[in-house]
C-alpha positions in Angstrom: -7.3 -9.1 -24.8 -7.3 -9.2 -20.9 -6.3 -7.0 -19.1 -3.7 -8.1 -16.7 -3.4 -7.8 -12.9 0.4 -6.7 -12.6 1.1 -3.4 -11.9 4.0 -2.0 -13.4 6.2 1.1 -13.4 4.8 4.4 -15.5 7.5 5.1 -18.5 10.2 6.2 -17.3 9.8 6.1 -13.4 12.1 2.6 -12.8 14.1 0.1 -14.5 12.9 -3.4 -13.7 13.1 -7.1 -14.8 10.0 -8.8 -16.1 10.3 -12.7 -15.7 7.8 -14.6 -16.4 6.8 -18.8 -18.6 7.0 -18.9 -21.8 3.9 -17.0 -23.6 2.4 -16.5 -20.1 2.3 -12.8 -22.4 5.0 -10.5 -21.2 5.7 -8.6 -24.4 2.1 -8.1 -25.4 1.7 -6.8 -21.7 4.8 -4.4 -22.0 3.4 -3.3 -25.8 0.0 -2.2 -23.9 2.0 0.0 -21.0 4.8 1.1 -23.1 3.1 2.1 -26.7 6.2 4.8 -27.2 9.2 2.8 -25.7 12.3 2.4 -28.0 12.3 -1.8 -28.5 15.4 -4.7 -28.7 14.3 -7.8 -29.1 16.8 -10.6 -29.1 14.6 -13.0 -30.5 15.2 -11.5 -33.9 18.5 -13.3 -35.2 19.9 -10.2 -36.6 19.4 -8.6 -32.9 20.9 -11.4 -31.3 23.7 -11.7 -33.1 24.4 -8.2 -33.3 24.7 -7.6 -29.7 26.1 -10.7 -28.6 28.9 -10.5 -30.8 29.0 -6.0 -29.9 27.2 -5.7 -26.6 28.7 -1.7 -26.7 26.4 -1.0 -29.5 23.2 -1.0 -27.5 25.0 1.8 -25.8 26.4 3.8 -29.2 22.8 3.3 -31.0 20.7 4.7 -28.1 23.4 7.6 -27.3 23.0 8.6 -31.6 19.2 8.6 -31.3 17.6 12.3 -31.5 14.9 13.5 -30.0 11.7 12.9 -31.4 12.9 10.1 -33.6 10.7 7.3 -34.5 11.3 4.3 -32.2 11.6 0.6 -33.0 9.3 -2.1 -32.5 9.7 -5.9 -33.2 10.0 -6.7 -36.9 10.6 -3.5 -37.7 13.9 -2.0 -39.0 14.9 0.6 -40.9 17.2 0.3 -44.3 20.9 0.7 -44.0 20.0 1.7 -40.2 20.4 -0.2 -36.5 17.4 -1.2 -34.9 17.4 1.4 -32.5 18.6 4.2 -34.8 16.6 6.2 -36.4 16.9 7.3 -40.1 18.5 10.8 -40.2 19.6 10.8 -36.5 22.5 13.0 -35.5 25.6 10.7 -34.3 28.2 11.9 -32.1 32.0 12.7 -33.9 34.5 10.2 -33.2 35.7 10.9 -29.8 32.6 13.6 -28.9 31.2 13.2 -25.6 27.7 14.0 -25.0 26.9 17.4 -22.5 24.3 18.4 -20.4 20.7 16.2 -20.5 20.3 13.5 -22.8 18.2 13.2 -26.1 15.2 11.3 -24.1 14.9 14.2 -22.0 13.3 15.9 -24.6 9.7 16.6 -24.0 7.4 13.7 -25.8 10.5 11.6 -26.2 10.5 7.9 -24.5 12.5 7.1 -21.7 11.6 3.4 -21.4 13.4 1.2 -23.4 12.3 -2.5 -23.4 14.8 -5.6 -23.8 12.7 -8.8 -25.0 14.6 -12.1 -24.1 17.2 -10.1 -22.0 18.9 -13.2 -20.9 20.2 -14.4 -23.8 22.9 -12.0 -24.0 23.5 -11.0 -20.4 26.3 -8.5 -21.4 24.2 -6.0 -22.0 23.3 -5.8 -18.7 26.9 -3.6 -18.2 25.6 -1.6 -20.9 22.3 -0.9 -19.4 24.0 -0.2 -16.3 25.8 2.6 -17.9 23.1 3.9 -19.8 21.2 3.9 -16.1 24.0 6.2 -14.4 25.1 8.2 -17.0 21.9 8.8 -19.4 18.9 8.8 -16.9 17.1 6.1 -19.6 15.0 3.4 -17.8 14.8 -0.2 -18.7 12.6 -3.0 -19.2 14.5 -6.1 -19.7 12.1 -9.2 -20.2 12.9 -12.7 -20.0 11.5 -16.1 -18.7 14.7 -17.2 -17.5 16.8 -15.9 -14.9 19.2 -18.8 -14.9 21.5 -17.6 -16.8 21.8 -13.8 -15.9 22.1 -15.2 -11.8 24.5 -18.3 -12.5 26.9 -16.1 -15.3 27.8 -14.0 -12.8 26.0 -10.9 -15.1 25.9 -7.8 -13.9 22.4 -7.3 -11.7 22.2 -3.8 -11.7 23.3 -3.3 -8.3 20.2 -3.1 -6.8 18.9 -0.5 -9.3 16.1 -2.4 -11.1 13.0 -3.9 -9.8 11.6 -7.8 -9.9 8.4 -8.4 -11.2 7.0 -11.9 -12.6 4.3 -12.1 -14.7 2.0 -15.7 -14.5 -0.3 -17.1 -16.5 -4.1 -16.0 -16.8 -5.9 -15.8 -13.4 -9.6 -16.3 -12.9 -9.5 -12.7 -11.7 -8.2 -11.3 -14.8 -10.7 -13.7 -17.3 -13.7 -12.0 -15.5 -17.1 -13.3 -16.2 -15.9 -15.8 -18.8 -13.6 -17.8 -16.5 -14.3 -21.2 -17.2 -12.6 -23.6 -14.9 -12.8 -26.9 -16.9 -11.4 -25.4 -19.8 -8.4 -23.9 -17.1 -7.8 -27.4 -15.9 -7.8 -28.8 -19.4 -5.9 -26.0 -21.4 -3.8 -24.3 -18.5 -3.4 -20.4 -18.0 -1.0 -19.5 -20.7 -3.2 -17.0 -23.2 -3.0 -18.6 -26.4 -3.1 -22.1 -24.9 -6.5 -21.2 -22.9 -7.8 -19.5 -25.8 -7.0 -22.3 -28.2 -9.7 -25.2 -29.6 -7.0 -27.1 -29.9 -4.7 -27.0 -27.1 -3.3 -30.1 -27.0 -1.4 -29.5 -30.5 0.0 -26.1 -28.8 1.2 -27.8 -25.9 2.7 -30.6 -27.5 4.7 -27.4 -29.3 5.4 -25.3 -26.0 7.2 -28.8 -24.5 9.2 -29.2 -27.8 10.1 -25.2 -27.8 10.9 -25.5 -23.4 13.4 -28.4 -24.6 14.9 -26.9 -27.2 15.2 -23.5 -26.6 15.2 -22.8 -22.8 17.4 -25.9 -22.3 19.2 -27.4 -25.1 19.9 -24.1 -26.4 21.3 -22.7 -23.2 23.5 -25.7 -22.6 21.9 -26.2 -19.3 22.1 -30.4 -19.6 24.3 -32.9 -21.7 22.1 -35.3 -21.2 18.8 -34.1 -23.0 16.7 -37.1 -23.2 17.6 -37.8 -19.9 16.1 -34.0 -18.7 12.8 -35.2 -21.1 12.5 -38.3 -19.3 13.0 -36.3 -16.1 10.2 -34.0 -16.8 8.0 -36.8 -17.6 8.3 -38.2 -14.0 8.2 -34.9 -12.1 4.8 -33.6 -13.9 3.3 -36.7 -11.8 4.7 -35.5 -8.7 2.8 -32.1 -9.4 1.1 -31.0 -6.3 3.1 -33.7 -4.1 6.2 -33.4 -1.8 9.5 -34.4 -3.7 11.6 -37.4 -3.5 14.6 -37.1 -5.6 16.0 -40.6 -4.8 12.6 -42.2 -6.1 12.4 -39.9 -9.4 16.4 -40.4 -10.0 15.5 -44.3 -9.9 12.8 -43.9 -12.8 15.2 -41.2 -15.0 18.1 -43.6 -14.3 20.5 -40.9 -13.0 22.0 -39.7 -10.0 19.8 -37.9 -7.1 22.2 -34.9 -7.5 21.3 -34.6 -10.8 17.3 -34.8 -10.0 18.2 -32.0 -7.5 20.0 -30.1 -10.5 17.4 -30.8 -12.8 14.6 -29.3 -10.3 16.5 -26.4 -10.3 16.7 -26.1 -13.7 12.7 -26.7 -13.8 12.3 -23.5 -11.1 15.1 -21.2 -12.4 13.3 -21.3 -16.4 9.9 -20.7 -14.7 8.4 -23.6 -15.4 7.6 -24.9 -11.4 8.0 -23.5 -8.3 8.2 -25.0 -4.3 5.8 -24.5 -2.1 8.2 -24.9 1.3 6.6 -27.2 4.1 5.3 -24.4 6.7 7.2 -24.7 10.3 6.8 -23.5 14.0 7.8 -25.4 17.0 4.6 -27.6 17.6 3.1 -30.0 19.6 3.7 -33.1 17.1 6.9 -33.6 14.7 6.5 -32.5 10.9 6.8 -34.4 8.3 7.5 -33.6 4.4 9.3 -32.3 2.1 8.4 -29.0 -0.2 5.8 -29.9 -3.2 6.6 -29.0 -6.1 3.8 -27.0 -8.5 4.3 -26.5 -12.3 3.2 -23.1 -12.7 0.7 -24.2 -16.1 -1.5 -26.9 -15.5 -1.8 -27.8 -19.5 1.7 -28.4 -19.8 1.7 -31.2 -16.5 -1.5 -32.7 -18.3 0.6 -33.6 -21.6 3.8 -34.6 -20.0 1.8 -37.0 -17.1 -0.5 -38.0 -20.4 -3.8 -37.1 -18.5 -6.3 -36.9 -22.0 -9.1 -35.3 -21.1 -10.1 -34.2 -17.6 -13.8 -35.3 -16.3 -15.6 -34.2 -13.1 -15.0 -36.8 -10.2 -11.8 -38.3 -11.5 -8.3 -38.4 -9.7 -6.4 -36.1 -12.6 -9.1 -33.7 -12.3 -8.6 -32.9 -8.3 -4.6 -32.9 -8.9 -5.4 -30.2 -11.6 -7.8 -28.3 -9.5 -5.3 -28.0 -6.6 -2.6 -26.4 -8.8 -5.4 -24.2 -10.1 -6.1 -23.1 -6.3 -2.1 -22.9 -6.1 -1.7 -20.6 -9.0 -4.4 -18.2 -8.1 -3.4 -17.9 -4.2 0.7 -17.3 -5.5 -0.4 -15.2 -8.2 -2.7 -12.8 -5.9 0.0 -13.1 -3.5 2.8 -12.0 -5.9 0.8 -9.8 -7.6 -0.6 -7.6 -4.5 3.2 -7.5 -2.9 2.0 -9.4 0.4 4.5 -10.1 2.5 2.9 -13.4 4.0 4.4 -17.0 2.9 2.0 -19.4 1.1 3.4 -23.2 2.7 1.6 -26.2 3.2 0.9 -27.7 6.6 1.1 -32.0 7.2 1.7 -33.8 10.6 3.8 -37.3 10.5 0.8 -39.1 10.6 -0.1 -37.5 6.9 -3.1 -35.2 8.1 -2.3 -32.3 5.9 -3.9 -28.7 4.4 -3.1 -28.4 1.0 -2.5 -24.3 1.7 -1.4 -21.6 4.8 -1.2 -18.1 3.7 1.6 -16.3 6.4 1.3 -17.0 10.1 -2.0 -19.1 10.5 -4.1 -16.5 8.8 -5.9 -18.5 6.2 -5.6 -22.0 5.6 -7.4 -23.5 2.5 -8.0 -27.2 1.6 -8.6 -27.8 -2.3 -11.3 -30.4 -2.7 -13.0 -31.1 -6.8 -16.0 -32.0 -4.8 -19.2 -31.4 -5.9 -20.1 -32.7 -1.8 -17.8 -31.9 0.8 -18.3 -34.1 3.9 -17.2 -34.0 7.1 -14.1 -36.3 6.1 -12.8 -33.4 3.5 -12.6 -31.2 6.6 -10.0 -33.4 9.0 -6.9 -31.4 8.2 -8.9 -27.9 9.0 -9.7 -29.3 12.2 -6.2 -30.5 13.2 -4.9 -27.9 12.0 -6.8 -25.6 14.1 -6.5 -28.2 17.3 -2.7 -27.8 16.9 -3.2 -23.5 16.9 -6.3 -22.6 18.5 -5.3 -19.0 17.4 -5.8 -20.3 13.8 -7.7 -17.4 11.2 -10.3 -18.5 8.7 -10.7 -21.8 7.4 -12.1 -22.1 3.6 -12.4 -25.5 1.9 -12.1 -24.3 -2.4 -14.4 -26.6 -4.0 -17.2 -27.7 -6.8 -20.5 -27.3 -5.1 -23.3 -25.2 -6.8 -23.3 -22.5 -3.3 -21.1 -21.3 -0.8 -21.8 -21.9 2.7 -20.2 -22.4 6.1 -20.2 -25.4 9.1 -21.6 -25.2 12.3 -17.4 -25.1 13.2 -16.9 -21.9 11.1 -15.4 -23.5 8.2 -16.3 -21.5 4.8 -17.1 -23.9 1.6 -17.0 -22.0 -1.5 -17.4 -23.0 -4.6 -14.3 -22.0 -7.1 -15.7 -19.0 -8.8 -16.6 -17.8 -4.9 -13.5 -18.4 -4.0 -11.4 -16.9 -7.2 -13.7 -13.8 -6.7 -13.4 -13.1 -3.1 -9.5 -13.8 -3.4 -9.2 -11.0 -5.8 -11.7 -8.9 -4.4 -9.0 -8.8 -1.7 -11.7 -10.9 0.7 -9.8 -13.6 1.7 -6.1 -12.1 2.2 
């Protein structure tokens, strides 16, 4: 069991959205931080259907619940009762409105409730609302889409809840036993990394994304058409984005690509890292790259095998391992800096700039970094002599730094100092 590097809310201090991948391990965090909350979750059938079809009963069930009565959890239900009822419970009469504090005001009693899959029936979100205003209760809602609770026009809580997003395992939070080729070959979701047979789990995860975030949701008509889409864009992974050349492979319109991207960034599975800008001496050039946010799940759609030391895959994989640490620590620690990419017309580039020119950081699966690994550093800080520090992320045995100031560390190094809160 790791322990995770999010922070989140004590019981009953805020409602808040967790979003997060697929089994990057958002309920098992909110079971460790929330022992006592009451539960719904809407991957049951029963749940689902119950509250999609009644969304008002979320409301009726929590307002009959009595202090000090046993909560739910997930799989767990009691006979002839709701999920969130407990047996014996006192229930309101027919027309009786409730006076004065509510039940979880009670001393002991849980004010956190957690919603698990929240998006899949956004009307509860009204209902939660309520519940917010009226009955002081606090909120977890879950889910590792957004899509459908921004684009259904569901009700966002005004304001009232909190965004926090939960990624897959970090370096930081695997301690000691971090092992990066089994990162780059398994990806960062827990089971997956865990697994001695990952590629069997994310042949599975794929099937499930397909199936479940997409065909389910009705987000495309044409589903092999998305599959074949995802195919193409895992090989752009770590690579600036041209939707006229991946609409050419998927044989559909660029329109689409662009709606299909945004498909890929609203479920959580990618995210753009935007092209950094300021007036400069010499033009920009490129388009944001796109990351997917596991590593694992690009190696089975792009077909990869097995990555070894020294080969082509292997430095693609390492870079979007540098990417998910720095956007992770970033997220996770609330800085307010941008993480872009920096490239000149002429294709000089630096894979990463944290905020305004205060870290840059060129990912290099090196085991010798030479003087030609360093040219985008050193244009870079031509361009903007005010330029912070310079790191180059690599494989070498040491860390150690150039007679021009630029810091090689090796990728433990680097993962350490990063969360040591070192680097940023």
């Amino acid at each position: 069991m790791y322990e995770r590097s999010l922070s989140l809310p004590e019981a009953g201090a805020e409602t808040f959205f967790l979003w997060g991948p697929r089994q990057a391990g958002k309920s098992t965090l909110l079971k460790q931080r929330y022992p006592d909350a009451i539960w719904v979750d809407l991957l049951k059938s029963e749940e689902y259907r119950r509250y999609a079809v009644r969304p008002e009963m979320l409301r009726q069930e929590l307002e009959a619940m009595a202090p000090g009565a046993s909560r739910s959890i997930p799989g767990e239900q009691s006979r002839g009762e709701s999920a969130c009822t407990a047996p014996g419970a006192s229930r309101p009469m027919p027309g009786e409105q409730f006076r004065g504090e509510f039940a979880f005001t009670a001393p002991g009693a849980s004010r956190q409730v957690v919603i698990d899959e929240i998006q899949k029936v956004p009307a509860l979100l009204d209902e939660v609302h309520w519940l917010i205003e009226n009955r002081g209760l606090r909120f977890a809602l879950c889910g590792s889409s957004a899509r459908k609770v921004r684009h259904g026009a569901a009700n966002l809580l005004g304001g009232r809840a909190l965004r926090y997003e939960l990624r897959g395992l970090t370096a930081g939070e695997i301690g000691q036993d971090f092992d990066l080729d089994r990162a780059l070959n398994h990806g960062y979701l827990p089971r997956i990394y865990e697994s001695a047979q990952p590629r069997r789990l994310l042949n599975a995860y794929i099937a499930d994304y397909l199936r479940q975030e997409v065909a389910a949701e009705g987000l495309v008509r044409n589903l092999p058409a998305f599959s074949d889409f995802l195919d193409a864009a895992a090989l752009s992974d770590g690579d600036p984005v041209n939707h006229a050349n991946i609409a050419r492979e998927c044989g559909v319109s660029a329109t689409t690509v662009k709606a299909y991207f945004g498909i890929l960034t609203d479920t959580l599975l990618a995210r753009w890292l935007p092209r950094w800008q300021r007036r400069m001496k010499r033009r920009l050039a490129g388009a944001p790259k796109l990351y997917f946010e596991d590593v694992g799940v690009v190696n089975r759609l792009a077909r990869r095998g097995e990555l070894l030391r020294g080969s082509d895959a292997y430095g693609k994989a390492f870079e979007n391992w540098v990417f998910h640490e720095l956007s992770a620590f970033v997220s996770y620690r609330e800085i307010d800096d941008e993480l872009t990419y920096w490239r000149l017309a002429s294709g000089i580039e630096v894979d990463f700039v944290v905020g305004d020119l205060r870290l840059a950081i060129e990912a290099k699966a090196t085991a010798r970094v030479t003087s030609s690994h360093l040219k985008g550093l050193r244009a870079l800080a031509a361009e903007h002599p005010g330029l912070g520090r310079r790191v180059v992320v690599c494989i070498e045995p040491r860390p150690r730094r150039t007679d021009e100031g630029i810091d090689i560390l090796p990728a433990t190094d680097f993962a350490r100092h990063l969360w040591q809160g070192h680097l940023i």
